[in-house]
mmCIF entry with sequence, helices, sheets and N, C-alpha, C, O atoms, coordinates in Angstrom:
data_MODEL
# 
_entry.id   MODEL 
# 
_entity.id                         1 
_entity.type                       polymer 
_entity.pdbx_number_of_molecules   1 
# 
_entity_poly.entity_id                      1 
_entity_poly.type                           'polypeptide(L)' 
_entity_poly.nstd_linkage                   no 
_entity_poly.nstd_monomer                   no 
_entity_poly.pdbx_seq_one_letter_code       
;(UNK)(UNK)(UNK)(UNK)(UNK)(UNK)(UNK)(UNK)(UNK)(UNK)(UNK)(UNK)(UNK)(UNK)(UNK)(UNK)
(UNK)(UNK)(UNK)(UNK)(UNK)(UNK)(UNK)(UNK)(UNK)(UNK)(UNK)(UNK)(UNK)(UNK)(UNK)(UNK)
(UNK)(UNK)(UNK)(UNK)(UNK)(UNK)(UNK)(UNK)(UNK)(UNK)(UNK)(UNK)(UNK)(UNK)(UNK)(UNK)
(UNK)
;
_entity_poly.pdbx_seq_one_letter_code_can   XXXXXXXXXXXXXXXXXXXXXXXXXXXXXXXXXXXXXXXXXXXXXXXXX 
_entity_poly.pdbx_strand_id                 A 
# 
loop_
_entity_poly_seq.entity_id 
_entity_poly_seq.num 
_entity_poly_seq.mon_id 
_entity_poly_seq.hetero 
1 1  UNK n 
1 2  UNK n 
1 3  UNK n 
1 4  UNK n 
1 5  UNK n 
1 6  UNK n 
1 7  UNK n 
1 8  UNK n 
1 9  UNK n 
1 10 UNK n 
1 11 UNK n 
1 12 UNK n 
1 13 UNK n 
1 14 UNK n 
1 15 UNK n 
1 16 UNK n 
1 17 UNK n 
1 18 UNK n 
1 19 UNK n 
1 20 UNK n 
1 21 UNK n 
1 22 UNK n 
1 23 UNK n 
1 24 UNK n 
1 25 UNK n 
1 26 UNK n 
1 27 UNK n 
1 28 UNK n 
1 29 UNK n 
1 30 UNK n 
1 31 UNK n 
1 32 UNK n 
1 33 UNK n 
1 34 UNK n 
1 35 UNK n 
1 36 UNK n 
1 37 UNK n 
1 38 UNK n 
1 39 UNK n 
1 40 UNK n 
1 41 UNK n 
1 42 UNK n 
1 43 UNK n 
1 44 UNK n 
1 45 UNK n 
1 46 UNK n 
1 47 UNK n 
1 48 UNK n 
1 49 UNK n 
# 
_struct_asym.id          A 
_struct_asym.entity_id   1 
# 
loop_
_struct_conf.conf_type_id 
_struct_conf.id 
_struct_conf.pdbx_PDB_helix_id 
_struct_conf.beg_label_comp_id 
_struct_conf.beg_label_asym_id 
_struct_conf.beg_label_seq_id 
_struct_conf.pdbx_beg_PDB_ins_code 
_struct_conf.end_label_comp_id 
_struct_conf.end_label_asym_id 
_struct_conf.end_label_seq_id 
_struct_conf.pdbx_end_PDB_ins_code 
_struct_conf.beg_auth_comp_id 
_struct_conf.beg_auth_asym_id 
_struct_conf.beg_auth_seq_id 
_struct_conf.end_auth_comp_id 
_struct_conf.end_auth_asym_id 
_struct_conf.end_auth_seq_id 
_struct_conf.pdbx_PDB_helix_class 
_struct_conf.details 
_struct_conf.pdbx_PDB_helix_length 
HELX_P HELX_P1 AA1 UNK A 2  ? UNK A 9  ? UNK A 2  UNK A 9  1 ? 8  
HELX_P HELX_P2 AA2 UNK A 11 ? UNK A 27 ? UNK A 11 UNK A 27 1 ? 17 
# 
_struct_conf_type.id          HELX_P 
_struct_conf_type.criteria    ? 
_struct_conf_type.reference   ? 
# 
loop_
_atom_site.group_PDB 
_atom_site.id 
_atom_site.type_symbol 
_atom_site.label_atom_id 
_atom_site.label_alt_id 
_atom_site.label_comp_id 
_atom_site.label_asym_id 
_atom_site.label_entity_id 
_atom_site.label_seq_id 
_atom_site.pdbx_PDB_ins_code 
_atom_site.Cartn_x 
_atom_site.Cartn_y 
_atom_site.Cartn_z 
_atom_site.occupancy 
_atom_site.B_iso_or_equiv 
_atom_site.pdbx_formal_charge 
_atom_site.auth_seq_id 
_atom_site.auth_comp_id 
_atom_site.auth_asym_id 
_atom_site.auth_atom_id 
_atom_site.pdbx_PDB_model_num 
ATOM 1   N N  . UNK A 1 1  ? 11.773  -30.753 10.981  1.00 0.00 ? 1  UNK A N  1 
ATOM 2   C CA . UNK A 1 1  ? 12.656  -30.246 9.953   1.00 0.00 ? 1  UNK A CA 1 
ATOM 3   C C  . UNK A 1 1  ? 11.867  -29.780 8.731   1.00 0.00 ? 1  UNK A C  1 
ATOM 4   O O  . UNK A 1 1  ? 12.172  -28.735 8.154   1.00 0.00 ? 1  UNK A O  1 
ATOM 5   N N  . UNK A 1 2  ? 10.957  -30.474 8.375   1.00 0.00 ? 2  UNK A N  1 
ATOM 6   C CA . UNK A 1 2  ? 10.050  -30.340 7.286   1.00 0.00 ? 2  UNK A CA 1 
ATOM 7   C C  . UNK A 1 2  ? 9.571   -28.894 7.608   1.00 0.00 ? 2  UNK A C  1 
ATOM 8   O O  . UNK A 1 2  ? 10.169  -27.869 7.281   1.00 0.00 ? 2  UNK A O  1 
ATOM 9   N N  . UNK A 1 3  ? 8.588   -28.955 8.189   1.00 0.00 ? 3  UNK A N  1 
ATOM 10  C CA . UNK A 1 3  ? 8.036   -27.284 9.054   1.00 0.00 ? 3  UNK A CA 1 
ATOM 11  C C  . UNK A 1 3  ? 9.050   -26.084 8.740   1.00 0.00 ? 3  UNK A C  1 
ATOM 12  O O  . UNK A 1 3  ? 8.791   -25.068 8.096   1.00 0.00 ? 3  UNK A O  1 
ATOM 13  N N  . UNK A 1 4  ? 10.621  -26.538 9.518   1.00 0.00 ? 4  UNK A N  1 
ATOM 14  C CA . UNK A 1 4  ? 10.791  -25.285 8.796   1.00 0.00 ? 4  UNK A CA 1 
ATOM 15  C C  . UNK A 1 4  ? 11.141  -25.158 7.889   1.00 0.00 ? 4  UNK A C  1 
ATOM 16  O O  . UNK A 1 4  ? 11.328  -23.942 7.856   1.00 0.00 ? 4  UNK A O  1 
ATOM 17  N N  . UNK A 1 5  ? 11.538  -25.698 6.593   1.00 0.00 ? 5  UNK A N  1 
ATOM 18  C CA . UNK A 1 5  ? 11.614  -26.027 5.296   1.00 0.00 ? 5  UNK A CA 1 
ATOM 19  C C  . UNK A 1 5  ? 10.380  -25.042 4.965   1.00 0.00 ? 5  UNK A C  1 
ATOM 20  O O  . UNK A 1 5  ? 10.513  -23.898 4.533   1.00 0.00 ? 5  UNK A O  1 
ATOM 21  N N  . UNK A 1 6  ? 9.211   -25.657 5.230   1.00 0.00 ? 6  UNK A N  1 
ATOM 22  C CA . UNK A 1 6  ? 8.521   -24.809 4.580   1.00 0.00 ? 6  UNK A CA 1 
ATOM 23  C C  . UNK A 1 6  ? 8.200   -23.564 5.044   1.00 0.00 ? 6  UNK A C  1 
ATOM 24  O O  . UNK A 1 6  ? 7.626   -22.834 4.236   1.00 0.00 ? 6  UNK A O  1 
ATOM 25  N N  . UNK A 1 7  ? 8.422   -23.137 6.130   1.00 0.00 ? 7  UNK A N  1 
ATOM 26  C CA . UNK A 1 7  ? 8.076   -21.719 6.968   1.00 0.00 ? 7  UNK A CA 1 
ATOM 27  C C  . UNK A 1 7  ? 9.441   -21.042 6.200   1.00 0.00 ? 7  UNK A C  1 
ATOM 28  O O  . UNK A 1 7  ? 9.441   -19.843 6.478   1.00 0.00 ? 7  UNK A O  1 
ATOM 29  N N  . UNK A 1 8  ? 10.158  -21.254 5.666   1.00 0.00 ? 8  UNK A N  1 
ATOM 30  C CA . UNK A 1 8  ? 11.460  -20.911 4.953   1.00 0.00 ? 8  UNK A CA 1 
ATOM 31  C C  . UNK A 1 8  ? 11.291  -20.288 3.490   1.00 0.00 ? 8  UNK A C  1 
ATOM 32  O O  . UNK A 1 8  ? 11.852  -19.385 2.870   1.00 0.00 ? 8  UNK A O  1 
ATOM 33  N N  . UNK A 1 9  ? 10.249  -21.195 3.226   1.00 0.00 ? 9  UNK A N  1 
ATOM 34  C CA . UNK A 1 9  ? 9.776   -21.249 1.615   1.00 0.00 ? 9  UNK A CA 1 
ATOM 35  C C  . UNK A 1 9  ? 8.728   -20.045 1.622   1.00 0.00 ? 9  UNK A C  1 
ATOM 36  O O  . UNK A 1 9  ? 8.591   -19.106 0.838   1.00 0.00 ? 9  UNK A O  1 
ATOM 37  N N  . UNK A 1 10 ? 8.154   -20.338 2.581   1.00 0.00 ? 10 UNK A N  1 
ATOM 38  C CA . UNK A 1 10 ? 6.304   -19.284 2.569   1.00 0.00 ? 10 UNK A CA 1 
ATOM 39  C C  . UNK A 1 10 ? 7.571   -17.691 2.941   1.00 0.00 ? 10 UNK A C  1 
ATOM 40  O O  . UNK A 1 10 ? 7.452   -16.531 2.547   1.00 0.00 ? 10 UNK A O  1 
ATOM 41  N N  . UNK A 1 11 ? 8.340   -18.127 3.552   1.00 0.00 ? 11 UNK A N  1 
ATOM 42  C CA . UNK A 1 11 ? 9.040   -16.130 4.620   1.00 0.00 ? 11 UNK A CA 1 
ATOM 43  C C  . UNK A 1 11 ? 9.762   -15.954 3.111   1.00 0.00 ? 11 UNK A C  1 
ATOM 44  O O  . UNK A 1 11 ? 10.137  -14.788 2.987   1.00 0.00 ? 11 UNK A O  1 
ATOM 45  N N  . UNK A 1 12 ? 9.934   -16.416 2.443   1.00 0.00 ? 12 UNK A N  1 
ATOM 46  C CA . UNK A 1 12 ? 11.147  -15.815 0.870   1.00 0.00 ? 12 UNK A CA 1 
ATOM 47  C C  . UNK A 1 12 ? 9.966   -15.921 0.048   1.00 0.00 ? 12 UNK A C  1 
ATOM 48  O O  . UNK A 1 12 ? 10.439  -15.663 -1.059  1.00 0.00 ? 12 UNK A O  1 
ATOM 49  N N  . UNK A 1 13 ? 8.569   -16.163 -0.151  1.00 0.00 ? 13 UNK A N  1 
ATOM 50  C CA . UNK A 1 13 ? 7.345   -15.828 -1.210  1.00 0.00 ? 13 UNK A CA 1 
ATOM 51  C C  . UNK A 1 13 ? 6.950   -14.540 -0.455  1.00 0.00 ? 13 UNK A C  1 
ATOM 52  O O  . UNK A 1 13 ? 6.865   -13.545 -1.175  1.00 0.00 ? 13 UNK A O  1 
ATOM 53  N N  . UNK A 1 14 ? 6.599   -14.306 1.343   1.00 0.00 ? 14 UNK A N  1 
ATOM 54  C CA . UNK A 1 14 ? 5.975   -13.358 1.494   1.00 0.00 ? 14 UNK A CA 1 
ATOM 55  C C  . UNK A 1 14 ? 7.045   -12.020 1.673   1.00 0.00 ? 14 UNK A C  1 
ATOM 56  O O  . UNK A 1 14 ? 6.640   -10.862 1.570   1.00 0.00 ? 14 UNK A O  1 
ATOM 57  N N  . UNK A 1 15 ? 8.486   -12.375 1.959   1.00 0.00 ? 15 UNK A N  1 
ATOM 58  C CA . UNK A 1 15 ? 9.365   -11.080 1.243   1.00 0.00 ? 15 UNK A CA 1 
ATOM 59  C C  . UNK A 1 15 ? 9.452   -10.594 0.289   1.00 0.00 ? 15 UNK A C  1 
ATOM 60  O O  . UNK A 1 15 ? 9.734   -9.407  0.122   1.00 0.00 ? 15 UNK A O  1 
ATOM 61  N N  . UNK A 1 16 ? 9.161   -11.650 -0.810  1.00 0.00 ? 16 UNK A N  1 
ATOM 62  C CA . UNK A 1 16 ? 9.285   -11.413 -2.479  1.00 0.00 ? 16 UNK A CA 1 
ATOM 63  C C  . UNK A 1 16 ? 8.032   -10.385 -3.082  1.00 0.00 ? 16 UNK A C  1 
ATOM 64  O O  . UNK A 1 16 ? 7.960   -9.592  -4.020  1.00 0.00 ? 16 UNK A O  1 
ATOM 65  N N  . UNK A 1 17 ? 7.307   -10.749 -2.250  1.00 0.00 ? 17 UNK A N  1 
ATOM 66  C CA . UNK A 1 17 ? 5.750   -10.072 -2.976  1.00 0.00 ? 17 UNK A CA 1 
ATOM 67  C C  . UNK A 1 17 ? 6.115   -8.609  -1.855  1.00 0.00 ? 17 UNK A C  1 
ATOM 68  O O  . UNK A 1 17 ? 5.795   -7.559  -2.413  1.00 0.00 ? 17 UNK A O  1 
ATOM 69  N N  . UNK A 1 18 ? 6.530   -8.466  -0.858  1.00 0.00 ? 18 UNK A N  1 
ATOM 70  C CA . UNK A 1 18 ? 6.354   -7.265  -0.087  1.00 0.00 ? 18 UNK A CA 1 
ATOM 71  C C  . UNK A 1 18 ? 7.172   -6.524  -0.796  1.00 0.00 ? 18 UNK A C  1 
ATOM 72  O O  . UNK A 1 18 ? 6.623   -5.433  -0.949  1.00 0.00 ? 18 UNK A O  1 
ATOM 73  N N  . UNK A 1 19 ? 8.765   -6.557  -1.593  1.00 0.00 ? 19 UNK A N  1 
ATOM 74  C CA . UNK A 1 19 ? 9.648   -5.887  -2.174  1.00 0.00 ? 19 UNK A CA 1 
ATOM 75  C C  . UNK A 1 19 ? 8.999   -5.952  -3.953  1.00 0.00 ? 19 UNK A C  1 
ATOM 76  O O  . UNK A 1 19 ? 9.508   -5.396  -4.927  1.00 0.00 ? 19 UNK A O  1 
ATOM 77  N N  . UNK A 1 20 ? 8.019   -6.627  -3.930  1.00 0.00 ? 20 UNK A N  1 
ATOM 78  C CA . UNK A 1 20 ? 7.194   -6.149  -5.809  1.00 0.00 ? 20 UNK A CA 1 
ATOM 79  C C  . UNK A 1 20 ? 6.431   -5.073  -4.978  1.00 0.00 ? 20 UNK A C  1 
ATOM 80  O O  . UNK A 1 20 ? 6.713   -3.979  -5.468  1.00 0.00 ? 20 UNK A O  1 
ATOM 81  N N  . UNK A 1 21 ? 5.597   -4.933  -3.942  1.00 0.00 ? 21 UNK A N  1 
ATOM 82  C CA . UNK A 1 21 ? 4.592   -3.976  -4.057  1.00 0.00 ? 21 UNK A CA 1 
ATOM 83  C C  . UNK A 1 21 ? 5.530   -2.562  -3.804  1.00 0.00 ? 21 UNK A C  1 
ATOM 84  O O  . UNK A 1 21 ? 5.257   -1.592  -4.510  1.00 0.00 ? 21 UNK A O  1 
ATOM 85  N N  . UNK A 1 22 ? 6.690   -2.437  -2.749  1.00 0.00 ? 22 UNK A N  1 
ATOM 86  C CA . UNK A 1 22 ? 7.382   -1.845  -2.675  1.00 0.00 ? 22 UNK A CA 1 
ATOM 87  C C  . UNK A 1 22 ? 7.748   -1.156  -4.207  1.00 0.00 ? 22 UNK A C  1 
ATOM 88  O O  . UNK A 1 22 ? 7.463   -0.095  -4.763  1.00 0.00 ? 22 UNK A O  1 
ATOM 89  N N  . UNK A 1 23 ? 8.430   -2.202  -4.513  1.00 0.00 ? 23 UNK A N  1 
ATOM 90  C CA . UNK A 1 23 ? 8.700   -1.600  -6.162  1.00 0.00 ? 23 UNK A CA 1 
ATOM 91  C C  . UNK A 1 23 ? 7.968   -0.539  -7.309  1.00 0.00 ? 23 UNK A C  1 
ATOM 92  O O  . UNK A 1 23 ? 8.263   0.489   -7.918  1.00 0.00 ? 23 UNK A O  1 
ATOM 93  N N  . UNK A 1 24 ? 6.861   -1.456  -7.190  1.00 0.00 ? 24 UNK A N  1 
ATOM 94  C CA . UNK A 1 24 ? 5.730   -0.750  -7.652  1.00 0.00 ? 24 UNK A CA 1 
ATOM 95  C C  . UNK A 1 24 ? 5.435   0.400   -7.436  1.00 0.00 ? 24 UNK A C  1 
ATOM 96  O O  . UNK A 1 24 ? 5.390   1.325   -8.247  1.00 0.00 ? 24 UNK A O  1 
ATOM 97  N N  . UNK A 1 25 ? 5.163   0.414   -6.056  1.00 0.00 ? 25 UNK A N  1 
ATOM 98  C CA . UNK A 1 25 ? 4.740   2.030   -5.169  1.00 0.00 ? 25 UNK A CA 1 
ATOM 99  C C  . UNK A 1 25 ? 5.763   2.976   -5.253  1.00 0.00 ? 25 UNK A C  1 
ATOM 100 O O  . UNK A 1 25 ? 5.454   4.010   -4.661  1.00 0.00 ? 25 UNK A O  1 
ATOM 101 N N  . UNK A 1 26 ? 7.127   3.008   -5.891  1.00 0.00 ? 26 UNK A N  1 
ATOM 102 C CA . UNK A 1 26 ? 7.988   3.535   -6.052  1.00 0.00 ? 26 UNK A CA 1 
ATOM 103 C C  . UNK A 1 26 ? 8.065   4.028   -7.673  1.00 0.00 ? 26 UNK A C  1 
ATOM 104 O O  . UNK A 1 26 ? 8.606   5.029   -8.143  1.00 0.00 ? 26 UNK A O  1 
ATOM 105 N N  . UNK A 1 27 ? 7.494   3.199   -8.188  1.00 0.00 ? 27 UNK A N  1 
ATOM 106 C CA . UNK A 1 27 ? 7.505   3.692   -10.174 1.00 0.00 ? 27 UNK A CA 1 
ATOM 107 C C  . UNK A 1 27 ? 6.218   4.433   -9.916  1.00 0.00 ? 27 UNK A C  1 
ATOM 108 O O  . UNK A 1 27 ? 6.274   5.397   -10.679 1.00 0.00 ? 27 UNK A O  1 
ATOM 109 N N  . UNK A 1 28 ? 5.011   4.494   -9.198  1.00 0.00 ? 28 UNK A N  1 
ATOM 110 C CA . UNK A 1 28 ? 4.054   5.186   -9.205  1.00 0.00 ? 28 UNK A CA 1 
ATOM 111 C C  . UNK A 1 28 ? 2.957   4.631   -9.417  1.00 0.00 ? 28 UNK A C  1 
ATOM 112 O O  . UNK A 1 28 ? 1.951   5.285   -9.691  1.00 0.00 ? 28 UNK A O  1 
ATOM 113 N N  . UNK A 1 29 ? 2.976   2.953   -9.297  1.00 0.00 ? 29 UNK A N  1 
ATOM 114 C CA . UNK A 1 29 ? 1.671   2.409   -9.308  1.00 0.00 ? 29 UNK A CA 1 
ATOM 115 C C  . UNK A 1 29 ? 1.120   1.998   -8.479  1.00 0.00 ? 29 UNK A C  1 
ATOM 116 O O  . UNK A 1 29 ? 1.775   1.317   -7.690  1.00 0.00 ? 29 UNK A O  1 
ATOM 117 N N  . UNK A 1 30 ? -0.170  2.163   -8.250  1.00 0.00 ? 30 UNK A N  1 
ATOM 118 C CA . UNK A 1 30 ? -0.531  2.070   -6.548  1.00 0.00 ? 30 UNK A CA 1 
ATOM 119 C C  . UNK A 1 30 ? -1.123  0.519   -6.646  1.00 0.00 ? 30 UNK A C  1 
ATOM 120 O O  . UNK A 1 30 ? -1.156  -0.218  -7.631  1.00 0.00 ? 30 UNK A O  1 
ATOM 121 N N  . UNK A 1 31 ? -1.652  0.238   -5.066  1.00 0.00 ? 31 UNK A N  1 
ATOM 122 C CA . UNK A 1 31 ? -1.862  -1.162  -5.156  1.00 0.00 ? 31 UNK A CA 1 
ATOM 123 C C  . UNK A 1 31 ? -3.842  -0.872  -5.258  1.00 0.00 ? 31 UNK A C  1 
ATOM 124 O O  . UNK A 1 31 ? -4.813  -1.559  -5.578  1.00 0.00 ? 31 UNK A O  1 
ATOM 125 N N  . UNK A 1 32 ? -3.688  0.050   -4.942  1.00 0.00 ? 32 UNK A N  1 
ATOM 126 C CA . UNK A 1 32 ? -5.536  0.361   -4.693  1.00 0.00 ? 32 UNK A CA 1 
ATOM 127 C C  . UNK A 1 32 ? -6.085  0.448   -6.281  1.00 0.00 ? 32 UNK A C  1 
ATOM 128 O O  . UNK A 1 32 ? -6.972  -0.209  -6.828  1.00 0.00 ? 32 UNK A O  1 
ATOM 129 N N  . UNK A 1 33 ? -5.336  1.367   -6.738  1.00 0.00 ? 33 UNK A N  1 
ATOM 130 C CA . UNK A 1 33 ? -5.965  1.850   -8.077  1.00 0.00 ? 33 UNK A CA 1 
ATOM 131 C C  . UNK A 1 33 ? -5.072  1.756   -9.558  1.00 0.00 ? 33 UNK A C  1 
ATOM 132 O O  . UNK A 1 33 ? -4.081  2.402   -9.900  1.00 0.00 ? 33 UNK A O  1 
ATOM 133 N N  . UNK A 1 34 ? -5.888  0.612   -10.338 1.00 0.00 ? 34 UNK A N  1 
ATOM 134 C CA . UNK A 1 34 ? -4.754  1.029   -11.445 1.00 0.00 ? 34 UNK A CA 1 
ATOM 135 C C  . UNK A 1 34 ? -5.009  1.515   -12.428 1.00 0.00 ? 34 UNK A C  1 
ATOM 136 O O  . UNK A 1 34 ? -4.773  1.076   -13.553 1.00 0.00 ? 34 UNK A O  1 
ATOM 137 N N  . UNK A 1 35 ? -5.649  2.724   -12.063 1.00 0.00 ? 35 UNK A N  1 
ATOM 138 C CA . UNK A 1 35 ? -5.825  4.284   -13.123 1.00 0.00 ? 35 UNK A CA 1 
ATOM 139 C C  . UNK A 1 35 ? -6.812  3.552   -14.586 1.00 0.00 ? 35 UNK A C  1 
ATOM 140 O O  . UNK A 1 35 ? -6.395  3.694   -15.735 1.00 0.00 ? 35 UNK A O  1 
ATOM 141 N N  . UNK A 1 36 ? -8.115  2.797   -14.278 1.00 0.00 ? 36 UNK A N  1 
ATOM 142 C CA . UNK A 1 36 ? -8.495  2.382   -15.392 1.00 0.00 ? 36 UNK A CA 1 
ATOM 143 C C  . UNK A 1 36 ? -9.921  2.907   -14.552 1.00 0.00 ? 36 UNK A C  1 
ATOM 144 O O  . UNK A 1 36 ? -10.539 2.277   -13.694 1.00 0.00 ? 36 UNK A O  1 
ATOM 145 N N  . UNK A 1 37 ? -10.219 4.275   -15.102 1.00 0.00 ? 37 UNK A N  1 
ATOM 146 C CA . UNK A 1 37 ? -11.048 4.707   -14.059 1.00 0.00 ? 37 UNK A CA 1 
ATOM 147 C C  . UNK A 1 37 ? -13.262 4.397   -14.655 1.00 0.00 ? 37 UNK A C  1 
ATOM 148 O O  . UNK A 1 37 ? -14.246 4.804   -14.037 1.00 0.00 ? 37 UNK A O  1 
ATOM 149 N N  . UNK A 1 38 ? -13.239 3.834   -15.570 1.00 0.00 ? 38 UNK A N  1 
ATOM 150 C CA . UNK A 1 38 ? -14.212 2.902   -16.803 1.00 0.00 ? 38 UNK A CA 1 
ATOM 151 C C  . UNK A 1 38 ? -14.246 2.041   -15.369 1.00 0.00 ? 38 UNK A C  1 
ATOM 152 O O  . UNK A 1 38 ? -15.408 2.286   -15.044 1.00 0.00 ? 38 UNK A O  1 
ATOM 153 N N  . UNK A 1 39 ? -13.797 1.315   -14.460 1.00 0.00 ? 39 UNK A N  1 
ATOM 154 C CA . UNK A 1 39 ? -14.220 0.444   -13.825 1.00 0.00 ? 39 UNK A CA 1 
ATOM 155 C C  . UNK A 1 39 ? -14.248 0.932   -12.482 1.00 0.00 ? 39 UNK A C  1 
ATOM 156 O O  . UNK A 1 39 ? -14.725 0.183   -11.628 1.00 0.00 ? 39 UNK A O  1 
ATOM 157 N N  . UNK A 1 40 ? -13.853 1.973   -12.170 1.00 0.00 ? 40 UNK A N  1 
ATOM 158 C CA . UNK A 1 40 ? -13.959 2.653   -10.485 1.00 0.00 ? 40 UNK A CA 1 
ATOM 159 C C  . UNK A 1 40 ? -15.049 2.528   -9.835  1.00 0.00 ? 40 UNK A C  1 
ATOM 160 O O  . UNK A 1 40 ? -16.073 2.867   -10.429 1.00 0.00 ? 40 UNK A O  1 
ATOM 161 N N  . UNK A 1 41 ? -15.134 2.140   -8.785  1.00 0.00 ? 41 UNK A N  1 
ATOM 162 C CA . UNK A 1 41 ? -15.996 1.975   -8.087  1.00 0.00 ? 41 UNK A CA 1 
ATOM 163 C C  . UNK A 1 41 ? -16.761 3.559   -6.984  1.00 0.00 ? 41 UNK A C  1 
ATOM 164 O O  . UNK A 1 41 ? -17.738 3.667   -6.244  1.00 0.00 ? 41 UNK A O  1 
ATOM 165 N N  . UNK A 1 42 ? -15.647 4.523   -7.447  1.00 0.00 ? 42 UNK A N  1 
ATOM 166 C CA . UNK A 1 42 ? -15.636 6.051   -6.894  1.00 0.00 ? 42 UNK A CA 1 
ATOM 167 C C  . UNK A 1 42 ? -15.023 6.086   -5.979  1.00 0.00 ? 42 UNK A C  1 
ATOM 168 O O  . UNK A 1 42 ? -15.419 6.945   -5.192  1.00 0.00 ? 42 UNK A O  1 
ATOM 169 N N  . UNK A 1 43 ? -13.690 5.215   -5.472  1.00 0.00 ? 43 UNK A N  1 
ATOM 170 C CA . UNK A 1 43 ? -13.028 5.087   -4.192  1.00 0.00 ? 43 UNK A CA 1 
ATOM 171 C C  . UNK A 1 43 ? -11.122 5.280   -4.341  1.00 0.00 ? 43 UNK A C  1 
ATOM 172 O O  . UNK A 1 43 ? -10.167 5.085   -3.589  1.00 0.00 ? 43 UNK A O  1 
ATOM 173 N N  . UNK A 1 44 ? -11.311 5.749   -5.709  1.00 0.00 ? 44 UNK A N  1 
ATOM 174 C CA . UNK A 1 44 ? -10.011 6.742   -5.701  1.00 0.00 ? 44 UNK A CA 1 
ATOM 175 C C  . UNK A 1 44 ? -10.057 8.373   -5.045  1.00 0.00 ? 44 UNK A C  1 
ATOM 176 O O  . UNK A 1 44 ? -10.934 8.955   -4.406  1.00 0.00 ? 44 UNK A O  1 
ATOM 177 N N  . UNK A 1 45 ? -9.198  8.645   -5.343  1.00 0.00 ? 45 UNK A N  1 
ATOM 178 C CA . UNK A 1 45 ? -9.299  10.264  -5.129  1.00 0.00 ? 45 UNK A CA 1 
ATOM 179 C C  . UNK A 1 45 ? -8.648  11.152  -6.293  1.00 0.00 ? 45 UNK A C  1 
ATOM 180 O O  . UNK A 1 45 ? -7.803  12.028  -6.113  1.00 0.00 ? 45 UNK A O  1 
ATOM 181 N N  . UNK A 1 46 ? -9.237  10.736  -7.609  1.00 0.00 ? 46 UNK A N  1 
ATOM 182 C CA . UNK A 1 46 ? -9.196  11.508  -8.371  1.00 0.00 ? 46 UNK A CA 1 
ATOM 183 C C  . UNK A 1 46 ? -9.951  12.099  -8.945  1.00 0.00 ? 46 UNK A C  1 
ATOM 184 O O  . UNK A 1 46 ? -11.053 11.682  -9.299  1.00 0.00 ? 46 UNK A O  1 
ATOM 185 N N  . UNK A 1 47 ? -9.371  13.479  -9.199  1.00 0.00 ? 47 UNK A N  1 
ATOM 186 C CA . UNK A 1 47 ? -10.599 14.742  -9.417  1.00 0.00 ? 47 UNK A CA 1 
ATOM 187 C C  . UNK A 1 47 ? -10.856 14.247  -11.001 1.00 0.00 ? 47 UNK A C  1 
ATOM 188 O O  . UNK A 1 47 ? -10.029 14.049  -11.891 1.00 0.00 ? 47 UNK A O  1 
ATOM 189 N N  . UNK A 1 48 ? -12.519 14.108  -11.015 1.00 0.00 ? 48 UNK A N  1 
ATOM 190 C CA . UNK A 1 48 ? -12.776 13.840  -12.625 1.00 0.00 ? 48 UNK A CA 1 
ATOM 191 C C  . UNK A 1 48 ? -13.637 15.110  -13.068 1.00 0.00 ? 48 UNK A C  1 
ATOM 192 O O  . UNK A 1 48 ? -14.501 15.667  -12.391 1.00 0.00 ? 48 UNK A O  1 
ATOM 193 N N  . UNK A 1 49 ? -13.150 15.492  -14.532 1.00 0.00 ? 49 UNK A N  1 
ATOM 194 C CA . UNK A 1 49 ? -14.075 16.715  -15.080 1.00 0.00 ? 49 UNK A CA 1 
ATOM 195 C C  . UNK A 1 49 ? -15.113 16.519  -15.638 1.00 0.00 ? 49 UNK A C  1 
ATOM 196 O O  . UNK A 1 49 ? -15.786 17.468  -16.039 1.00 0.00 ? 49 UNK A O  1 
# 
């Protein structure tokens, strides 16, 4: 009973975080890059002048 108690608990944390990144990726913030390009490692794909 315990077990699934917690397999209950972990499936509603790992839905919760899948519908924030969702969210996110929908206002326009990506999960790769968050446009602070002073720390890029050169593994975006944005054109710099």
């Amino acid at each position: 009973m315990g077990t699934a108690i917690v397999g209950l608990i972990l499936l509603c944390v790992v839905i919760a975080i899948i519908k924030s990144m969702i969210k996110d990726k929908k206002n326009g913030k990506s999960i790769q890059c968050g446009g602070d390009c002073k720390y890029c490692g050169g593994h975006c794909n944005h054109k710099h002048e």
